[in-house]
N, C-alpha and C positions, 0 to 999 in steps of 0.2 A: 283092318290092316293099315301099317302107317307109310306113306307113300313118301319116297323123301328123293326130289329131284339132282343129282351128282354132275358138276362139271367137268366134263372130260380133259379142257383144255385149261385147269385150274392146278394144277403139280410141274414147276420145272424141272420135276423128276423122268417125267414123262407118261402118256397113256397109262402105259402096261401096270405102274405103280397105282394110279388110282383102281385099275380094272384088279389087280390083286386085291386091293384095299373093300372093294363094294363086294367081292366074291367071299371074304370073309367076316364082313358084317351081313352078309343075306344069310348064313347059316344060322345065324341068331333067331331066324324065322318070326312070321306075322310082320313080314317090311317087303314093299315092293320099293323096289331101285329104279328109277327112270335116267338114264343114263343121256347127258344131252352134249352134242360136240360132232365135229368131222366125219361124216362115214367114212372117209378113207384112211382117219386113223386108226379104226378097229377093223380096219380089212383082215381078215383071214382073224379073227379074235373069235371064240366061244364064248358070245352074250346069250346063250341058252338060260333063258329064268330073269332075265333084264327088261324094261321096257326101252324102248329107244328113240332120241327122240332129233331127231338133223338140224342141226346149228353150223353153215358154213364158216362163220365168220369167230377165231380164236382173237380176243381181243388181247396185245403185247399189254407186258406187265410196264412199260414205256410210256403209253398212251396215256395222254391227257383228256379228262370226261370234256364231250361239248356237245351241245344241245342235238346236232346229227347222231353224234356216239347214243345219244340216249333215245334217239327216236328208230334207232336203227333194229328192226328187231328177227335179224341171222346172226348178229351172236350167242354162244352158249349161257353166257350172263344174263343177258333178257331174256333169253328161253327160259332159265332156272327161274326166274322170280316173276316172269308171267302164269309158268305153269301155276303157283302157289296163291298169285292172284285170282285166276283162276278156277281152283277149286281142285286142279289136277292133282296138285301135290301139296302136300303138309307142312315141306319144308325144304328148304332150298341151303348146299353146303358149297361152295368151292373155297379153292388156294390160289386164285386167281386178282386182276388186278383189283387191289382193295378202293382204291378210290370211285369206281368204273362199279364195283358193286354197290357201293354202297349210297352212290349216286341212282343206279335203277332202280335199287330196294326201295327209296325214298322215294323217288319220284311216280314210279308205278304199285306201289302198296298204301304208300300215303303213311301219316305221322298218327299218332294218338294223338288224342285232346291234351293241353296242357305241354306237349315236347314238340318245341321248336325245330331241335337237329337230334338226331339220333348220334349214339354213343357206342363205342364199342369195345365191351367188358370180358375182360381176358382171366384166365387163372393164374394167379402166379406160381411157382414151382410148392409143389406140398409141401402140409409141414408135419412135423410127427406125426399127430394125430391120423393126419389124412384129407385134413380140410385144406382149400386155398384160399389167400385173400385175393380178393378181385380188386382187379384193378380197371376204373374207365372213366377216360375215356383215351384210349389207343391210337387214334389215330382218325377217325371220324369226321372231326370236326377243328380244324386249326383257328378256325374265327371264334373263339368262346369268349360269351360273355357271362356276366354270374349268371343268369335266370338258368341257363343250360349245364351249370355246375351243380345249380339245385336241383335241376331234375334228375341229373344223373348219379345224383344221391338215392334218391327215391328209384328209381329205377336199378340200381345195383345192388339197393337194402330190399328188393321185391327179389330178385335172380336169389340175394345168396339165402336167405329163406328160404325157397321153392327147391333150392339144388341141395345146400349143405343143410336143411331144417332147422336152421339159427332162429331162435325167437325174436329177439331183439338184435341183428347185425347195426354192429360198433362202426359209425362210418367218421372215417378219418379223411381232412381237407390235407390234401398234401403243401407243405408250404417251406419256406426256408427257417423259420421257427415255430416252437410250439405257442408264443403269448398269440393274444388276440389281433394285437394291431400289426402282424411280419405280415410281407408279402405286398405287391404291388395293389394299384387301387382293384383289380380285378378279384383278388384271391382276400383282398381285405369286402369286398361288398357281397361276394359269396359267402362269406365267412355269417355276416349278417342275417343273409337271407336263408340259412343251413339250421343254425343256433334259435331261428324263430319258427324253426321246421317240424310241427309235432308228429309226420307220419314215419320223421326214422331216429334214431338215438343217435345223434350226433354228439361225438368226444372231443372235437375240437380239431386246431390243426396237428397234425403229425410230419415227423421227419425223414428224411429217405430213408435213414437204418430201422424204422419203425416196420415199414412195410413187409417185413418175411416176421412181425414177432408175435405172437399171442392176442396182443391187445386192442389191434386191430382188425374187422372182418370184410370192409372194403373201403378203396383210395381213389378219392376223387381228383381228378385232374383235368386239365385242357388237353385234348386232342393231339396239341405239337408235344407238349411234355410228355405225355404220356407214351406217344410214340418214342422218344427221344430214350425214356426210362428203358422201355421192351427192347430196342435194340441195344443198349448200353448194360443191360442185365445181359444178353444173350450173350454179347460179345465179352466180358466177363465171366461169365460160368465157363464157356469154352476155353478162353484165357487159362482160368484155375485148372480144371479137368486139365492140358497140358502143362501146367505145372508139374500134379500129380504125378503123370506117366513117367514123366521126362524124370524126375526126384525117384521113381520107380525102379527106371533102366539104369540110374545111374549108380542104386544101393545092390543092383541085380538081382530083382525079384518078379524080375516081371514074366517068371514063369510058373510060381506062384499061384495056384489058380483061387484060390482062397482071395488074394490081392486082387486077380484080374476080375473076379465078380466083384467086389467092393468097387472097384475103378469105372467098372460097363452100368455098373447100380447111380453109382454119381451122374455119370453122363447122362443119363438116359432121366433120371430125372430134373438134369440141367438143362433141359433137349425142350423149345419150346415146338419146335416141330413134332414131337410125339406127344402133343396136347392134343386133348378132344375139340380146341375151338373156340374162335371166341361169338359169343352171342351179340348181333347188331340190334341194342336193344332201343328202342321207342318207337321203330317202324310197325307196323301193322300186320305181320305175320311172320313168320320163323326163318331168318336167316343166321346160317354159322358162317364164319370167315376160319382159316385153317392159314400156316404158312404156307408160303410159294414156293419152299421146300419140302415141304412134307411129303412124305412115303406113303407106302402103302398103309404102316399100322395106325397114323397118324389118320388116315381116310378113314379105318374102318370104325375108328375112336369117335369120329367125329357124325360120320351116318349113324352109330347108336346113342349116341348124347343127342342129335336127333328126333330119333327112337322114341325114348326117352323122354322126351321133352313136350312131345307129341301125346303119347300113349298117357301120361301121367296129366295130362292138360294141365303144365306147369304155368305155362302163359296165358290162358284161359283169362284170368282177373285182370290181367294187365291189356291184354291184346283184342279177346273176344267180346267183352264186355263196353268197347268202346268203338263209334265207327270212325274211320279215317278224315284228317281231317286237310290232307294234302290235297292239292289237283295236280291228278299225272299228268307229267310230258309228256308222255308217251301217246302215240296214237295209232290206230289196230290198222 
């Protein structure tokens, strides 16, 4: 059974949406749910079938990581990623403060051999077929230098093999042109070190319009851009989708229901909150990041990608096969 530790204090939606969200991914069955956070926020809640585990301390999505924050272990963030240390759980999911996670995740699971900072590789919105290009690194790591460009190649040409069954994933250096020498000396000496890379098919650099089209299978980038990209898509797709409506109400169709499911179809796959997650990939055992918006279905998308991930020992070659080679902060 795959045991997969849930932050309670990780949805600025609130409890109740995550405790929706884990109650319909436990129906999927063969998944224990360790549910870790406030007992007084599930006061009077039906955790019947939950495992549960007291974390006083919700750390604010505000908070900046510091070397207390990371030794401090009541809150539900180092609860989730010690349990997996551990041995308790499999895998550890919140929507909680991403830098604060991903600071524990490192410091108390430790790194693989060969990755310096860990990376964190997201879907982008589908595309016909069904598949997404990944993009990473997200937000992880804003001090990048090329060595961590490269890895992050190799580490998001391992994910989309293992998820989408890509033989060969096409990895594209995101940059300001497609020739060889665009891009500052950062994205010009990754460029280098990518092109003399024989464990992934590297296609050169790519353009922003490039990243939703065919030809690419994932997009390497620096942690601030990347971030900069996810929030600047988001805010755009929601931008468009009201366009839509508003161009909707104003030809008077918006009653239409034919129109209104084409319209809830858009959003919904514009909607990076109803993604299953993104994987924090180079640390040494299974952490998802999810937004700090996200709902309920967005939770239970993300406990079975999990699941999933777990049961299929996706990360096995990348994770299992190597020992950590971080020394935690942390201390018991």
């Amino acid at each position: 059974m795959v045991r997969v530790a849930v932050d309670l204090s990780g949805s600025e939606k609130g409890v109740r949406e995550v405790l929706i969200g884990a109650r319909a991914a436990r129906n999927a069955g063969d998944l224990e749910i360790i549910l870790v956070g406030q007992e007084a926020a599930v006061k009077g809640e039906d955790l019947s079938g939950f495992s549960f585990v007291e974390a006083p301390l919700a750390i604010p999505m505000s908070e900046k990581v510091t070397r207390e924050l990371l030794r401090n272990p009541d809150s539900s963030l180092f609860q989730i990623v010690r349990l997996v240390k551990e041995g308790k759980a499999d895998a550890a999911v919140s929507g909680g403060n991403t830098a604060c996670f991903v600071a524990l995740s490192t410091s108390i699971l430790g790194t693989i051999p060969g990755v310096d900072r860990s990376g964190i590789a997201i879907f982008l919105p589908p595309k016909n077929d069904g598949s997404s290009t990944i993009l990473i690194d997200t937000g992880a790591n804003t001090a990048t230098i090329a060595s961590h460009l490269a890895s992050y190649a190799v580490l998001g040409s391992y994910l989309c093999r293992a998820v989408f069954k890509t033989d060969k994933p096409r990895i594209g250096l995101l940059n300001v042109g497609a020739e060889e020498n665009k891009g500052n000396d950062l994205y010009r000496e990754a460029y280098s070190l990518l092109k003399t890379n024989s464990q992934i098919n590297f296609i050169g650099n790519i353009e922003g319009h490039d990243m939703y089209g065919p030809e690419v299978d994932v997009v390497v980038v620096d942690g601030f851009t990347g971030n900069c990209i996810l929030k600047a898509t988001e805010g755009t797709a929601e931008y468009f989708t009201s366009l839509v409506k508003a161009e909707i109400n104003r030809k008077g169709l918006s009653g239409d229901p034919k129109i209104s499911e084409i319209v809830s179809g858009l959003a919904r796959r514009a909607d990076f909150a109803e993604y299953s997650g993104g994987f924090l990939m180079g640390v040494s055992g299974i952490c998802i990041i999810i937004h700090g918006r996200s709902g309920a279905e967005a939770h239970r998308k993300a406990i079975l990608r999990a699941k999933e991930t777990v049961s299929q020992n996706l990360m096995s070659n990348l994770h299992n096969t190597f020992k950590p080679t971080s020394v935690p902060l942390w201390i018991e």
